[in-house]
C-alpha positions as CSV (number, residue, x, y, z in Angstrom):
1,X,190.7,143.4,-34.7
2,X,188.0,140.8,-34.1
3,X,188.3,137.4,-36.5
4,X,185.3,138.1,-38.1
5,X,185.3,134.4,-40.0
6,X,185.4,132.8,-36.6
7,X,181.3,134.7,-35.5
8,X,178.7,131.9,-35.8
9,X,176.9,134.9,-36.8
10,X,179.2,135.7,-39.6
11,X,179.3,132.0,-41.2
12,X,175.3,131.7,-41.1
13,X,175.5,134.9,-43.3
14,X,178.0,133.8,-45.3
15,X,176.0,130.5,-46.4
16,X,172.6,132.5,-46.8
17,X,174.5,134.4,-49.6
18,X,175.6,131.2,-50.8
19,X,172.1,129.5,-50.8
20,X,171.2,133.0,-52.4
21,X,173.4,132.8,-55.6
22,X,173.1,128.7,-55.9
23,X,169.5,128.0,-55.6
24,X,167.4,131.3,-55.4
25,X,169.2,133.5,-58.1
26,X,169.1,130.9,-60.7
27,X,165.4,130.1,-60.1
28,X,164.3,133.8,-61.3
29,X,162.5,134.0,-64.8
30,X,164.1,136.1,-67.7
31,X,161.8,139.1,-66.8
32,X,162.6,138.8,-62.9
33,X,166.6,139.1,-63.3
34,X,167.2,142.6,-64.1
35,X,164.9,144.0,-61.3
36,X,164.8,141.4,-58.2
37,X,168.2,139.3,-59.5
38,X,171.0,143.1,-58.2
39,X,168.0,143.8,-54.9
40,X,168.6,140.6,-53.6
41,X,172.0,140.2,-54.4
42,X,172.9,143.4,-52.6
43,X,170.2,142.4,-50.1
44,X,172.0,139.1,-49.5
45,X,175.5,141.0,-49.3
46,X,174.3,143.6,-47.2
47,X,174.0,141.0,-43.9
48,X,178.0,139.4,-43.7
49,X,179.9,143.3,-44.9
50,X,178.0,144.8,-42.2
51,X,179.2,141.7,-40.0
52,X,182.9,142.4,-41.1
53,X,183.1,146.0,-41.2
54,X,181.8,146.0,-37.4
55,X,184.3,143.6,-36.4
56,X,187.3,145.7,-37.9
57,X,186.3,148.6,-35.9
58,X,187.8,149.0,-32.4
59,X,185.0,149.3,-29.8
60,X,182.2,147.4,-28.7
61,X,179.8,149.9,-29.1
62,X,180.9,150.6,-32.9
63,X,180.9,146.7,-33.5
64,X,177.1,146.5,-31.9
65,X,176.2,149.6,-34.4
66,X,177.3,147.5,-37.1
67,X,176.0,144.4,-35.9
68,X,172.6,146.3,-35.4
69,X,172.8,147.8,-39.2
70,X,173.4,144.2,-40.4
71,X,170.4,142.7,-38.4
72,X,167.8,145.4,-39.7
73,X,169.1,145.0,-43.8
């Protein structure tokens, strides 16, 4: 299994969600949160899981497929 916290790729993701929930989330009006607030949080998300998932899977061309879902989400 690949050390998924040790990808450059992997922290940069992992600090976009945190920008995400610090700055952006809390910026939304009232009316915004219910719609925008769960897209963008599952947007955000969607980036470093793919990153992990890929990495716990045993072949390079499985980790690319992951690595590809995580680039296009």
């Amino acid at each position: 299994m690949r050390h998924y916290k040790k990808l450059e790729v992997w922290k940069k993701a992992h600090l976009m969600v945190l920008h995400i929930y610090s700055n952006v989330l809390p910026s939304f009006s009232l009316h915004e949160r219910y719609d925008l607030h769960n897209q963008l949080k599952r947007a955000a998300y969607s980036a470093p899981l793919n990153i992990v998932e890929g990495a716990s899977r045993r072949t390079e061309k499985d980790f690319a497929h992951f690595l590809d879902n995580g680039l296009y989400s």
